[in-house]
C-alpha positions in Angstrom: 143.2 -38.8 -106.1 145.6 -39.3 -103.2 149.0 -37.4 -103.4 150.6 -41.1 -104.0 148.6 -41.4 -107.0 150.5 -38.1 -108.8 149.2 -35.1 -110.2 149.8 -32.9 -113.1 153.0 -30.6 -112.8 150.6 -28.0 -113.2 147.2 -26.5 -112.8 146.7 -24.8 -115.9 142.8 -23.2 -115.1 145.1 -21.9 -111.4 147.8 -20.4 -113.7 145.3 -18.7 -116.3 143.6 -17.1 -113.3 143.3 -13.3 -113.5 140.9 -12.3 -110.7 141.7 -14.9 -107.4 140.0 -14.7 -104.0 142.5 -15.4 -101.6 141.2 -16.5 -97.4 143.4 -16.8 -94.8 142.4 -18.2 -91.5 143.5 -16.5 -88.1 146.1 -19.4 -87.2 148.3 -18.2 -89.8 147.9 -14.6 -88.8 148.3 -14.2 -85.3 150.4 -16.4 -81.9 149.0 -18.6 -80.2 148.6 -16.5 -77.1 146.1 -13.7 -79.2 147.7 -10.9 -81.5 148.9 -10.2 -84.6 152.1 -11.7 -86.2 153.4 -9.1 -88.2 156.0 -11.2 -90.0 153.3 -13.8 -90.7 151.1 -11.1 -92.2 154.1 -9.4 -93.8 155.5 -13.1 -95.4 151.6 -13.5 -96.5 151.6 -10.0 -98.2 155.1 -10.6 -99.9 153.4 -13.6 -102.0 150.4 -11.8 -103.2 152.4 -8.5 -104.0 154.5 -10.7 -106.1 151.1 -11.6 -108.5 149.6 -8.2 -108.3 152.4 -6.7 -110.2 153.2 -9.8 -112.7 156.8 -10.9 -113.8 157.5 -11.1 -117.1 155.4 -10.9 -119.7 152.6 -11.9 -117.0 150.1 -10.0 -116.3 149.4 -9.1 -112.7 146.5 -10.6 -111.5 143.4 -9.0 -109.1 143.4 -10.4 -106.0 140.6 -10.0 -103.0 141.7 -11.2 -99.6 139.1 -12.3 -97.3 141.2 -12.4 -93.9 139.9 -13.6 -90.4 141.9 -12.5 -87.5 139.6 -9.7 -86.1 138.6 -11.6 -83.1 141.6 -13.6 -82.6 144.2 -9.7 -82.6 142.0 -8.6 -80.1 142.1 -11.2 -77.6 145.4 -10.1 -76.1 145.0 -6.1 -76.3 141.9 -6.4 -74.3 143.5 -9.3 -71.9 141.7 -12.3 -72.8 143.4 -15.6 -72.7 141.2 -17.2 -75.4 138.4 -16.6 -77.9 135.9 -16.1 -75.7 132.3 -17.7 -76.1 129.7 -15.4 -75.9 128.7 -12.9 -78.6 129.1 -9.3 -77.0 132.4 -10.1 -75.6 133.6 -11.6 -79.0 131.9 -8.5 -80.5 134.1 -6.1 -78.4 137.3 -8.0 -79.2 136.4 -8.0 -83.3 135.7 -4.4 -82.3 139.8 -3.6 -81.4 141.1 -6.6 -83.3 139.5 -5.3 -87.0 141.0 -1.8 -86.2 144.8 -3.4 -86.0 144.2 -6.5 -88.6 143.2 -3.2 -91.3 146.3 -1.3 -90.3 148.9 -4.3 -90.4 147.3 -4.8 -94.1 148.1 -1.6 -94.6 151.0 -0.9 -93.7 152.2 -4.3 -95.2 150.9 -3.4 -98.9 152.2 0.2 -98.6 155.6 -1.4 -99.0 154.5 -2.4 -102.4 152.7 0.9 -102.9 149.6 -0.7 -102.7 146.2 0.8 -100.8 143.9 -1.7 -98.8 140.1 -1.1 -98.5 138.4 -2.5 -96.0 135.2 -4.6 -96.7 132.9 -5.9 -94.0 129.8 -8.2 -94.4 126.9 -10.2 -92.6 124.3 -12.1 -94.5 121.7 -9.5 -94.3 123.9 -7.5 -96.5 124.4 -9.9 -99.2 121.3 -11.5 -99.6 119.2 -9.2 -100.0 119.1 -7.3 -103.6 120.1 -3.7 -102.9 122.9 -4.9 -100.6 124.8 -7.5 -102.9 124.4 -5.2 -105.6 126.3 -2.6 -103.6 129.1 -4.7 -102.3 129.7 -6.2 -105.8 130.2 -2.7 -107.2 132.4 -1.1 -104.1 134.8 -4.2 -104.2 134.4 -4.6 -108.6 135.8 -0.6 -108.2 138.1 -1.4 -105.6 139.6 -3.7 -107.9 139.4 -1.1 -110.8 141.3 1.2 -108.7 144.1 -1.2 -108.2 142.9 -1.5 -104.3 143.4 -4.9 -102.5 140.1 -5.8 -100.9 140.3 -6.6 -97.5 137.4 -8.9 -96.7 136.4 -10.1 -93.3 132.8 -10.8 -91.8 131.4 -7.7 -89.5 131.7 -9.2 -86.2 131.4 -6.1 -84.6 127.6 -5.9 -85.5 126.3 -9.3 -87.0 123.8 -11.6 -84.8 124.3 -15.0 -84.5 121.0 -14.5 -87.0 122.9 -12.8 -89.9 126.0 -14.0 -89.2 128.1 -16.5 -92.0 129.4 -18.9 -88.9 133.3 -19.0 -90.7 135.2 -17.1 -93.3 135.9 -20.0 -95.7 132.3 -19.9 -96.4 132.1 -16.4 -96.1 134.9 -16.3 -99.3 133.4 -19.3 -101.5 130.1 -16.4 -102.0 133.2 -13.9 -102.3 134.3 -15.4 -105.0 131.0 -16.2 -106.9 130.1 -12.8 -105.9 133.4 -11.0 -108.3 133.1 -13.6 -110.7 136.6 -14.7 -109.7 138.6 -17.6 -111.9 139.7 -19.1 -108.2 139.1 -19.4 -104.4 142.3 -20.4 -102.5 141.8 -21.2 -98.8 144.9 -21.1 -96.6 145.0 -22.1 -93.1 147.7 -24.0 -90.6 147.1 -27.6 -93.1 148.9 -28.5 -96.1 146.0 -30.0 -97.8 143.1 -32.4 -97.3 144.0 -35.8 -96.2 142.2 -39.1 -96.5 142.6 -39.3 -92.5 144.3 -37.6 -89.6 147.3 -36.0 -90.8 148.9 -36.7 -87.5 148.6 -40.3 -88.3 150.8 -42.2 -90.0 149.9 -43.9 -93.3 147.6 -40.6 -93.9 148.0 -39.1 -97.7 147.2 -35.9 -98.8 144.5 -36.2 -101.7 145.8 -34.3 -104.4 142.6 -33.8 -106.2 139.0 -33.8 -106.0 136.9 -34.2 -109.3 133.3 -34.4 -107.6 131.5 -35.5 -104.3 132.0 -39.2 -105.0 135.7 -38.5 -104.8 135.4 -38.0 -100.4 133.2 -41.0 -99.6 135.1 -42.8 -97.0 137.0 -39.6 -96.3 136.8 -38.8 -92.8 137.0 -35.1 -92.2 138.1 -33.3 -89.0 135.7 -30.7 -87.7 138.4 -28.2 -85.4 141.4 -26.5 -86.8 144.7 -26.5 -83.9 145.2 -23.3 -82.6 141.7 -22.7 -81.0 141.6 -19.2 -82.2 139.3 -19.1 -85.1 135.9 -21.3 -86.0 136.5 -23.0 -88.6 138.0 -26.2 -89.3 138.9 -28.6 -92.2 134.6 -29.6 -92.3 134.4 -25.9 -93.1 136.9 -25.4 -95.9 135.9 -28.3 -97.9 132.2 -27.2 -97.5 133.3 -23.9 -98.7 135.3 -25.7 -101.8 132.2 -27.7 -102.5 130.2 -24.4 -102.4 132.2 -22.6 -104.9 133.3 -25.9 -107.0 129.6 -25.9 -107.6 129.1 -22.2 -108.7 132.0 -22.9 -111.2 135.0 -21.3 -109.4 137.8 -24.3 -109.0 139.5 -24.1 -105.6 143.1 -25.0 -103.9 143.3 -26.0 -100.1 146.6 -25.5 -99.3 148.5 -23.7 -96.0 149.6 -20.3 -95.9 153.0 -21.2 -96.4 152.7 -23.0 -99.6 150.5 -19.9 -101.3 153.3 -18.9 -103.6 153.6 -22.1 -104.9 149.8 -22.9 -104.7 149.1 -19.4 -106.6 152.0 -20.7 -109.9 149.9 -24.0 -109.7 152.0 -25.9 -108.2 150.5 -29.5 -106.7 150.4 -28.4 -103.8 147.5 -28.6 -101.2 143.9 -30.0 -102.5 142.9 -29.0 -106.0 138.8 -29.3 -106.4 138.0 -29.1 -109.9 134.8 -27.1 -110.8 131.6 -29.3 -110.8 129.0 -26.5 -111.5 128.3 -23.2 -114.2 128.0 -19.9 -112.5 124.5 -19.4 -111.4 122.6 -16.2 -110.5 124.4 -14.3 -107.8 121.7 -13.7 -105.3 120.6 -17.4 -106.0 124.2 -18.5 -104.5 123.5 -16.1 -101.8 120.3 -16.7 -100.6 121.3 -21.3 -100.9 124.5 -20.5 -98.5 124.2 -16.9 -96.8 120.7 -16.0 -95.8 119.2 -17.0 -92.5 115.9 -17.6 -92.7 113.6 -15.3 -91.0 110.5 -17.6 -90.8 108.7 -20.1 -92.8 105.7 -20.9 -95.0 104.4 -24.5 -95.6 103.3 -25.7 -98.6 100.8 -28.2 -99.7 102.0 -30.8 -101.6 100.9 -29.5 -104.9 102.7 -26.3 -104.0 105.7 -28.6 -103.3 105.4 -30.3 -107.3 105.2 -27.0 -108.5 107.8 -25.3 -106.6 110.4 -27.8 -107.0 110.0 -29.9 -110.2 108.2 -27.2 -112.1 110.1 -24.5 -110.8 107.0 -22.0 -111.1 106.8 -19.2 -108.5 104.3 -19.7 -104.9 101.0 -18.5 -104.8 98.8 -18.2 -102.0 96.5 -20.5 -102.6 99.5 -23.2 -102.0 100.3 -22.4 -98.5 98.6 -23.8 -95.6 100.7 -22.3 -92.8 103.0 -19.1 -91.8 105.2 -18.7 -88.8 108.4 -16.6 -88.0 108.3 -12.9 -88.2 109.3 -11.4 -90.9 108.8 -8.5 -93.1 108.5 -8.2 -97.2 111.9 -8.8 -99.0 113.0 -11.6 -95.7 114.5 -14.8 -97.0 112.0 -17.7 -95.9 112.3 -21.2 -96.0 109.5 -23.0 -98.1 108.3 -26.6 -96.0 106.5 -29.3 -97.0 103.8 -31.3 -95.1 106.5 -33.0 -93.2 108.1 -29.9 -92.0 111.4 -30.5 -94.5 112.7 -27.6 -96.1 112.5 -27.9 -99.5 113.1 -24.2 -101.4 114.0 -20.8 -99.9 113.1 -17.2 -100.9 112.1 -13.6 -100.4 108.9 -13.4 -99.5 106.8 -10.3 -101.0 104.8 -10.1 -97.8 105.0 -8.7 -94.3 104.6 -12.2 -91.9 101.1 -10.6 -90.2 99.8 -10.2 -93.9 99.8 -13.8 -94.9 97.4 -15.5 -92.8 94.6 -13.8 -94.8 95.9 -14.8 -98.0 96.8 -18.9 -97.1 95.1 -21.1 -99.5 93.2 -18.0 -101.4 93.7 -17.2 -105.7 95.3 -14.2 -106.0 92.5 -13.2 -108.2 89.8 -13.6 -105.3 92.3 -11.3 -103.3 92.7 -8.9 -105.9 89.1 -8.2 -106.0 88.8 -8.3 -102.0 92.1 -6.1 -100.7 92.9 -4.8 -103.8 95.6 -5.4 -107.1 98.7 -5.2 -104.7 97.9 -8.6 -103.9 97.7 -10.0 -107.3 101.4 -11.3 -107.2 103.3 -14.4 -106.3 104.0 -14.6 -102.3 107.5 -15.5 -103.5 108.5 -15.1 -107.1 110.5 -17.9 -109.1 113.6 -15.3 -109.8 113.9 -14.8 -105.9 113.5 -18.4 -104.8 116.3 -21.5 -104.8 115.5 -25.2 -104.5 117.1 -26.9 -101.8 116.3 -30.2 -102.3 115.1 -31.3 -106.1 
């Protein structure tokens, strides 16, 4: 639905929201030339104090801010004219940048007599059990506390291997991940438009009920200000992401959150097209990176995906990667296409031995440890039914 189309005066599943994940991208943080904005990050603070404390008879709502702006506040402190493009030296500015993005936020909510605790994540720490277990429970107590989340990928540490590529991903498992009622993704754009903004006959699509609803759409891959990664292909991959897992999403920019956050019509509302799933089944779909791979014959294949049963040796005909027990893999067919992915219960230099074998055959040569599923059904995710 295009914004010429209408929409309702307001979102009613936006205003009932108690617990919201909030992203902000680094455009609407920091100048152009690298560094904070403090009156941007202040003017973004003043809205979401606003809803933590309620007006009214309205309760105040729980809000988790996933914020990028790490790389982009160390850029000029450290004398760089631009992000720069290899790893170590955008590890060193994350490094500076996180340390002054943390104590604007600070500061900032202190105003409101609120306390900030910082949160930092790769994909190795949420998709494996232990780890996502942990970080739901620090930022379900930070919460509890009355603390504001800060959120932000660990780009001190992270490999390009573990690393979730943008923070609009990055906040669509956020939100599955506290079992939030929304996601709303702010940046330097107003909305999603059925074309280049710039252009004119352009509209701003109000809503979006399902996939079907962006055929034709043509989406723009790089955001304007050249200091962050993402762009508007990212955002709406992210709303798809967390549409899917049953958290409903606005696209709006950071100017318009006030009015975004009463449910206003602003920005790009996409409905919910899913139920919440599993949490580390959401992870390990859109946040694990694949350590290696195992390929399946095609009876392993039937089973895995259209009987959903767990892999067995005897259905693998091929290993390769290195990777130890409790690595996400991805699960190939004959044609190399990846079809499921999971955590393996083997080291990678274990499984040759075991590849088209009955687990009982291999529990009475190497022993009843191996009389289990190479990857079990609860820890595996079908890509493509």
């Amino acid at each position: 639905m295009s914004e010429r189309d209408g929409a309702a005066a307001v979102r009613d599943e936006v205003v009932a929201a108690r617990r919201i994940v909030v992203k902000v991208g680094s455009s609407s943080l920091t100048t152009a030339a690298g560094g904070l904005d403090a009156d941007r990050v202040d003017a973004l603070v003043d809205v979401l104090a606003k809803f933590l404390e309620g007006a009214g008879d309205a309760e105040g709502k729980e809000i988790v801010l996933v914020s990028s702006g790490a790389i982009a506040a160390g850029l000029a402190p450290l004398g760089l004219e631009k992000r720069p493009r290899d790893l170590a030296r955008q590890q060193a500015a994350a490094s500076v940048g996180q340390g002054l993005l943390v104590a604007r936020y600070t500061a900032s909510f202190a105003r409101y007599g609120r306390r900030v605790g910082q949160v930092l994540l790769t994909t190795d720490d949420t998709s494996r059990r232990a780890h996502y277990r942990n970080a739901t429970r620090t930022l379900d107590q930070l919460l509890a506390m009355g603390a504001v989340p800060i959120v932000n990928e660990n780009d001190t540490v992270a490999t390009d291997e573990i690393r979730f590529g943008d923070n609009d991903r990055l906040a669509a498992l956020v939100a599955h991940l506290v079992r939030a009622d929304l996601l709303v993704l702010l940046s330097d754009v107003d909305g999603l438009y059925d074309g280049d903004p710039r252009t004119p006959g352009t509209s701003r699509i109000a809503e979006v009920t399902g996939p079907k609803d962006l055929d034709g759409v043509s989406i723009g891959s790089a955001g304007r200000s050249g200091v962050g990664t993402g762009g508007m292909v990212t955002k709406v991959e992210a709303a798809r992401i967390a549409a899917a897992a049953g958290v409903p999403v606005v696209l709006t920019s950071a100017s318009r959150a006030g009015d975004a956050l009463l449910g206003r019509p602003t920005g790009t509302y996409f409905h919910r097209t899913g139920r919440r799933s599993a949490d580390r089944l959401l992870w390990l779909a859109h946040a694990s990176a694949p350590r290696g791979a195992l390929t399946l014959d095609d009876g392993a294949v039937r089973a895995v995906v259209e009987r959903r049963t767990s892999l067995l040796p005897a259905g693998i005909s091929a290993v390769e990667g290195e990777f130890t027990a409790g690595d996400p893999v991805e699960l190939r067919d004959t044609e190399g296409r990846a079809v499921a992915r999971g955590l393996v219960n083997f080291d990678a230099k274990e499984i040759p031995r075991l590849l088209g074998r009955s687990t009982r055959e291999l529990a009475r040569e190497l022993g009843p440890a191996y009389e289990r599923e190479v990857v079990h059904r609860d820890d595996l995710v079908v890509l493509h039914p």
